[in-house]
C-alpha positions in Angstrom: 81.1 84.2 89.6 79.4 82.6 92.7 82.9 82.7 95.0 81.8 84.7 98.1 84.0 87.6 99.2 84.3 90.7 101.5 84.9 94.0 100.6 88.0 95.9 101.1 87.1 98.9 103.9 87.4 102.5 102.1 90.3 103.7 104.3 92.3 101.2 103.6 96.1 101.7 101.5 95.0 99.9 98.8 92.5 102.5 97.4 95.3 105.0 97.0 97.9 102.8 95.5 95.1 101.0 93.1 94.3 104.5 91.9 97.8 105.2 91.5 97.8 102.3 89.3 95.5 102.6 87.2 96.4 106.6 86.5 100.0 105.0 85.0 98.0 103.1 82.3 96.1 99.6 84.0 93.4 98.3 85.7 91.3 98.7 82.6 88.7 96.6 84.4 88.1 99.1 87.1 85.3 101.2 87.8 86.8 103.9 89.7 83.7 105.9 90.6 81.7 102.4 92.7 84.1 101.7 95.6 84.7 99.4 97.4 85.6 96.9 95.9 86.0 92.9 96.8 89.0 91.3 97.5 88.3 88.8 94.7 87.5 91.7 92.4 90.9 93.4 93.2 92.6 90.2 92.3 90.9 89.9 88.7 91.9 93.5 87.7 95.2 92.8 89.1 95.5 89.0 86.8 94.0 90.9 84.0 96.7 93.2 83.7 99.7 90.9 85.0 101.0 90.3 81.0 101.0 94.0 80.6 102.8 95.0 84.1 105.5 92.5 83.8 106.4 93.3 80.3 106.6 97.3 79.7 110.1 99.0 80.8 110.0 101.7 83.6 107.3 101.1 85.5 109.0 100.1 88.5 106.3 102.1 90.5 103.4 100.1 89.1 105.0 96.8 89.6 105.5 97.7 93.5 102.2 98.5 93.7 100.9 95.3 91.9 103.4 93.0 94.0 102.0 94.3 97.8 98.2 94.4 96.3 98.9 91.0 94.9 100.7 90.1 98.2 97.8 91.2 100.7 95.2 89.6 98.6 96.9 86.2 97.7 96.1 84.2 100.3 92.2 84.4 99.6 92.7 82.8 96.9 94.8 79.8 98.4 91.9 77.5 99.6 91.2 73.5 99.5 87.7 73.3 98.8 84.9 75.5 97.4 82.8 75.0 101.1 86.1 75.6 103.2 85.3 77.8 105.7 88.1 80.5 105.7 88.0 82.6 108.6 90.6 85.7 109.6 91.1 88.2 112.4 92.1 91.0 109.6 93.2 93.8 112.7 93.5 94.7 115.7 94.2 98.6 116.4 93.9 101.8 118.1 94.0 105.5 117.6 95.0 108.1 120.0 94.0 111.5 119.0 94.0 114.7 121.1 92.8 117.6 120.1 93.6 121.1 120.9 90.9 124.1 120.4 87.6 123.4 119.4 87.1 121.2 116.3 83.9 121.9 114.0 81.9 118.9 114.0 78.6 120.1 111.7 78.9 119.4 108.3 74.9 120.5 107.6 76.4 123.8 108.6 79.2 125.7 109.2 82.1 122.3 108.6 83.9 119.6 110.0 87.4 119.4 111.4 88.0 115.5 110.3 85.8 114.3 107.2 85.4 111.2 105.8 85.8 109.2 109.2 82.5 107.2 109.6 80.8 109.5 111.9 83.6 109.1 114.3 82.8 111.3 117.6 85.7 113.7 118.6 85.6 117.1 121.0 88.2 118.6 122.1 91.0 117.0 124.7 91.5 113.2 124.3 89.8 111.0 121.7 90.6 107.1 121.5 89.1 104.4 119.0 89.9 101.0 119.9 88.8 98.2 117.3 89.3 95.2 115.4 88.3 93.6 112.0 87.4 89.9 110.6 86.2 88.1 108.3 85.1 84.6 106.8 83.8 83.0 103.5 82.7 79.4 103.0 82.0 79.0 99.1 79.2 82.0 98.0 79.2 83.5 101.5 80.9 85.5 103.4 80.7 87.6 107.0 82.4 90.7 107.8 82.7 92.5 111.2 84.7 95.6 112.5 83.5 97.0 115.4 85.5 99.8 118.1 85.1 101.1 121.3 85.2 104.8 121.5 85.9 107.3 124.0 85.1 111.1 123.6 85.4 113.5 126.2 82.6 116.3 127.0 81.9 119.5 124.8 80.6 122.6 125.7 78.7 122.6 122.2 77.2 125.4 120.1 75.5 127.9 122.6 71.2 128.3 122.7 71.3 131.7 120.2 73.4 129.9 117.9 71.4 126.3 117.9 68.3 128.6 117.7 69.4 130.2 114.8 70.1 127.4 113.2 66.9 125.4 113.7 65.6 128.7 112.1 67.4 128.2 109.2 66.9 124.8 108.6 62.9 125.5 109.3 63.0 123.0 112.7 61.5 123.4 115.9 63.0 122.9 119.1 63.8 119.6 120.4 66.6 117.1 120.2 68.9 117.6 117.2 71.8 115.8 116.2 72.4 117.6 113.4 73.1 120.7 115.5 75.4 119.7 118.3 73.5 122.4 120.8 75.4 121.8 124.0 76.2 120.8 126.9 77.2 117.6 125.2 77.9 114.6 127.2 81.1 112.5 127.0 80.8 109.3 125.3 82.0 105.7 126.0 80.8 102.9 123.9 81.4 100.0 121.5 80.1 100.9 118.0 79.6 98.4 114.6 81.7 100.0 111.6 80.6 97.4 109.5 79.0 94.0 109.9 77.5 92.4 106.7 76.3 89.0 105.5 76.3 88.6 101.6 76.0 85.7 99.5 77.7 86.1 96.1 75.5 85.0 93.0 76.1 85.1 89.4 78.6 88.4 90.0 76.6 90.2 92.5 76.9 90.9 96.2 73.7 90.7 98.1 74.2 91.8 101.4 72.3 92.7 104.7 74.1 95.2 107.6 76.2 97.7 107.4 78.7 98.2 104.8 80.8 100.6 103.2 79.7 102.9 100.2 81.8 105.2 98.2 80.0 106.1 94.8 82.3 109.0 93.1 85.7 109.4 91.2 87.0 112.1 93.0 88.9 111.4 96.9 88.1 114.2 98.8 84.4 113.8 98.9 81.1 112.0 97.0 78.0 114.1 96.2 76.1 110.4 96.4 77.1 108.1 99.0 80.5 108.5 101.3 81.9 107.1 104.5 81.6 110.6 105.8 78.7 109.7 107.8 78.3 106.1 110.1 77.8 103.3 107.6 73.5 102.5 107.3 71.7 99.1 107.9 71.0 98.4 104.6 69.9 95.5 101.7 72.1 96.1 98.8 72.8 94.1 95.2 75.5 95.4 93.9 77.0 93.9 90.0 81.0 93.8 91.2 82.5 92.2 88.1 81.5 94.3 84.4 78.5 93.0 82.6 78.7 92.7 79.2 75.9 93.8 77.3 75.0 92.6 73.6 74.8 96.0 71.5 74.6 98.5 74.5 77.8 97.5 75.7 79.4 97.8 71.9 78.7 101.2 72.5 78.7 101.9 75.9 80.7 99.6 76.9 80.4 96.9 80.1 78.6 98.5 82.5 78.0 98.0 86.8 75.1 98.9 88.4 74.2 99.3 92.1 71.1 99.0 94.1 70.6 99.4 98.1 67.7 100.7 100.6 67.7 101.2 104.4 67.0 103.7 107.3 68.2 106.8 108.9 69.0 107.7 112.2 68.5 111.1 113.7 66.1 112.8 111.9 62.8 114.1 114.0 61.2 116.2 110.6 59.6 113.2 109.8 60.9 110.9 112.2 62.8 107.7 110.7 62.5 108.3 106.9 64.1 105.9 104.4 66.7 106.0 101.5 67.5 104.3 98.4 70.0 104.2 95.8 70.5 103.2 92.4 73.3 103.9 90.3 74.5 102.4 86.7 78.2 103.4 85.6 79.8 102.6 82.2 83.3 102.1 80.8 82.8 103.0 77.1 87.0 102.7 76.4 90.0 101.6 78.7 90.7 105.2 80.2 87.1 106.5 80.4 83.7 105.8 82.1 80.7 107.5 83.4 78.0 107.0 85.7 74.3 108.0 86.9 72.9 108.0 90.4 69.7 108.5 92.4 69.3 108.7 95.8 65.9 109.2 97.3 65.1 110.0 101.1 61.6 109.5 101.5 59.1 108.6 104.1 58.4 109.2 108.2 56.4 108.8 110.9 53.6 111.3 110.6 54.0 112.1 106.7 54.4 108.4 104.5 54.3 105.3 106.2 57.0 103.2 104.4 55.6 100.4 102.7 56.4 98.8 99.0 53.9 101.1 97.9 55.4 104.0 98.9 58.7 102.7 98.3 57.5 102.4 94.1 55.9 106.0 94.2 59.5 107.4 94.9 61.4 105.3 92.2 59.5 105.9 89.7 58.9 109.7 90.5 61.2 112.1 88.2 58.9 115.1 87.5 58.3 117.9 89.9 55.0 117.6 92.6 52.9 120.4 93.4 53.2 121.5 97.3 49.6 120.1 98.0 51.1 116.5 97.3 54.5 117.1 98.8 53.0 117.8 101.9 50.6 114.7 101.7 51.0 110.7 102.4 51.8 110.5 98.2 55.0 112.7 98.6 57.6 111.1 96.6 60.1 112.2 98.8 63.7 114.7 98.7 65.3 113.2 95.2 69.0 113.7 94.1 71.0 112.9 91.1 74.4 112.3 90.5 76.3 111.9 87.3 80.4 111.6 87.5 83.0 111.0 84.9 86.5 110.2 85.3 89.0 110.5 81.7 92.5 109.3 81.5 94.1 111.9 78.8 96.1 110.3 76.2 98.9 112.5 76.3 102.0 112.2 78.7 101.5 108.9 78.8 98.3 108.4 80.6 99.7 110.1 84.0 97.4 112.8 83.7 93.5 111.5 85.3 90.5 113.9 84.7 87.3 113.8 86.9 84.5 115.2 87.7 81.6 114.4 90.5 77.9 116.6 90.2 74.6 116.5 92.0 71.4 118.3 91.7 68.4 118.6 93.9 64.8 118.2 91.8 66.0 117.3 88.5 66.6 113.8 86.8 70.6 114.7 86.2 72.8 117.2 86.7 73.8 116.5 82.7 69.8 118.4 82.0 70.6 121.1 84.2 74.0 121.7 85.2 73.0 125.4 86.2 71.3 123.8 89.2 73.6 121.6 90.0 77.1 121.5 92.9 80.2 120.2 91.4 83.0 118.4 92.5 86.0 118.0 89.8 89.7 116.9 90.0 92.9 116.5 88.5 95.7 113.7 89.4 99.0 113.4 88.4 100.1 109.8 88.9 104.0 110.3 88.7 106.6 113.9 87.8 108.8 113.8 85.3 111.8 113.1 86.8 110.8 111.6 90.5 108.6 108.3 89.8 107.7 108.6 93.9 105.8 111.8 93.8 102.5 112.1 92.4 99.9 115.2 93.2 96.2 115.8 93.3 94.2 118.4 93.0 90.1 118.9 93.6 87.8 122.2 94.0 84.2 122.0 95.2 81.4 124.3 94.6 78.0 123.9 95.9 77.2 127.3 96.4 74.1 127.0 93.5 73.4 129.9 92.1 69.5 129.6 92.5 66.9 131.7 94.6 65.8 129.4 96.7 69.6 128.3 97.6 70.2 130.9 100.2 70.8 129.9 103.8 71.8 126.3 102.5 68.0 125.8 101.9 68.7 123.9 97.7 71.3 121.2 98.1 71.0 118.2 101.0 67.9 119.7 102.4 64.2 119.9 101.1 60.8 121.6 102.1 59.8 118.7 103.8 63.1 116.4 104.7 64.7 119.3 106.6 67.4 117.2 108.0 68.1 116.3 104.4 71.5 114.3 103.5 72.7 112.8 107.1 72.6 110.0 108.8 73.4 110.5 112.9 73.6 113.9 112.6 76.4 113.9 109.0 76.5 114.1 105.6 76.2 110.9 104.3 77.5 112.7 101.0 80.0 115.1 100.3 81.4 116.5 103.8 81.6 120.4 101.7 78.0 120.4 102.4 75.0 123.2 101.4 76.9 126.7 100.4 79.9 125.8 100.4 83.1 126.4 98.0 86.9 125.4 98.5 89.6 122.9 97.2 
């Protein structure tokens, strides 16, 4: 409970094969919906369910998938001492990527061509990412570090009349805006930090300073709370990454994980520099269901709230609706959004059939009180067909087009009266990529 480990990066293969696992019947340890997880973590599902792998018939597909897991992780767990320092180079790589036509690179508005990329850069003609990973742990601590250079050519970017209009929209006034990529826009050439975190592991929680992945949400295609859509945020976080067992909540509830973090955005000028924090608990009531509540709350900026711990408390404890007078004032609360997701294995077909949904609203404790103000996200996964144990199939639609009043123009979901850059971080949706209006699958 005090071994320190890394966490395993969101793009990596052993998301979509873990979730491919536990759709067939295991992993009854995971929370699914509070990604990533740690390497040590991935290894404890994967022992917990080693009896129960090795002994059913058919399920050569889940016993691949637990042998290369098992395989990539093994060697963390082949030390000689509790203070060893174990230190890896985990990759070295590159990506080419040209790109034909002009991509869409604006998910506060009109979309983005490649989503859930960590705020990657791309235009049009050649894009290269060239970058590496490590990482080290020496008893409760460990380091890890994956940085990349990047080269982007120059964009023409969206014209004056349509930057104006959107600044109009969105309530700004001129000036520099990275969430509207008003051109000309310069090429880029530099070396950029994906991740780089310290944490210390105590008593089953990671406590960690820098940057580090967050993916809070059952579905794949996008999370309402917290994504990789946008570039990873300097942050403190404690996050619980084994189950806690609770006397008498968790004989009904079930163990439960819960998930805390607070840091600062870049490029936002309406207030300048605000703040955000998380919280989030999730629950596993039986082996093939669980459930989970989030807040996140963007508050603060130069000119409106200093950030301080007193201003810091004012927002978490703040769930009822302010009058304008205080919005506008130093005792705003700041822009609050809540997320509740559930994910259900159905009993039938032999538990190949996974059922999830992901919700947000803007200005209400929980989507659960008021799902008519409130974007949805929901899925379906089909872990193997009948018939060819290699093919599986997913399906997810998004809708975030609210029906409310005060939703046209994209003015409800992500964005607020007074945080008018809303949900992003660098110019993206630190959230679901779909964005304000939207609707697809």
């Amino acid at each position: 409970s005090n071994l320190g480990s890394t966490y395993i990066p969101l793009d990596s293969w052993i998301y979509p094969a873990l979730m491919r696992l536990y759709s067939f019947g295991y992993l009854n340890r995971a929370f699914v919906d509070m990604r990533p997880w740690t390497r040590l973590s991935v290894l404890r599902m994967l022992y917990a369910e080693q009896e129960h792998i090795h002994l059913e018939r058919d399920n050569e597909a889940a016993l691949e998938i637990y042998n290369a897991v098992l395989a990539e992780l093994q060697p963390d767990v082949q030390t000689t001492g509790y203070w060893t320092i174990n230190t890896t180079l985990e990759s070295i790589y590159e990506r080419a990527m040209p790109i034909a036509g002009t991509p869409l690179h604006d998910s506060f508005h009109l979309g983005q061509t490649i989503i859930n990329d960590y705020g990657r850069p791309y235009q049009q003609g050649f894009n290269n990412y060239a970058g590496f990973s490590a990482r080290s742990t020496s008893g409760p601590f460990a380091l890890y570090v994956r940085g990349e250079y990047q080269h982007v050519p120059s964009a023409v970017g969206y014209s004056a009349a349509l930057a104006d209009t959107l600044r109009n929209v969105d309530g700004i006034p001129l000036g520099s805006q990275l969430i509207i990529p008003a051109g000309p826009i310069a090429g880029q050439d530099r070396f950029r930090l994906i991740e780089a975190n310290l944490s210390a592991t105590v008593l089953n929680h990671d406590i960690s300073f820098g940057k580090s992945d967050v993916w809070d949400g059952p579905a794949m295609g996008g999370s309402f709370d917290w994504s990789n859509n946008a570039e990873n945020i300097y942050s403190f976080r404690i996050n619980r990454i084994e189950p806690l067992h609770i006397p008498l909540l968790s004989y009904v509830l079930g163990p439960v994980r819960y998930e805390f973090l607070v840091g600062s955005l870049k490029g936002h000028t309406e207030p300048n520099d605000p703040w955000v924090h998380m919280e989030r608990f999730a629950f596993n009531p039986t082996p093939g269901s669980e459930f989970g509540f989030a807040r996140t709350i963007i508050w603060g900026g130069k000119g409106h709230v200093p950030i301080t711990l007193g201003s810091f408390w004012k927002s978490f404890i703040s769930f009822q609706n302010v009058p304008v007078s205080e919005k506008l004032s130093r005792n705003d609360p700041g822009a609050r959004f809540s997320t509740f997701d559930f994910t259900y294995r159905l009993p039938f077909v032999n538990h190949l059939l996974t059922f999830y949904t992901d919700s947000e609203v803007h200005d209400d404790v929980t989507p659960v009180s008021a799902p008519q103000r409130a974007a949805f996200r929901s899925g379906l996964y089909m872990a193997r067909f009948p018939g060819a144990p290699n093919l599986d199939f997913r399906a997810e639609g998004v809708y975030s087009d609210v029906p409310m009043p005060n939703s046209v123009n994209g003015s409800f979901m992500y964005i607020e009266a007074v945080q008018r850059q809303g949900y992003t971080n660098n110019g993206n949706i630190f959230g679901d990529w779909t964005g304000r209006e939207s609707k697809g699958g």
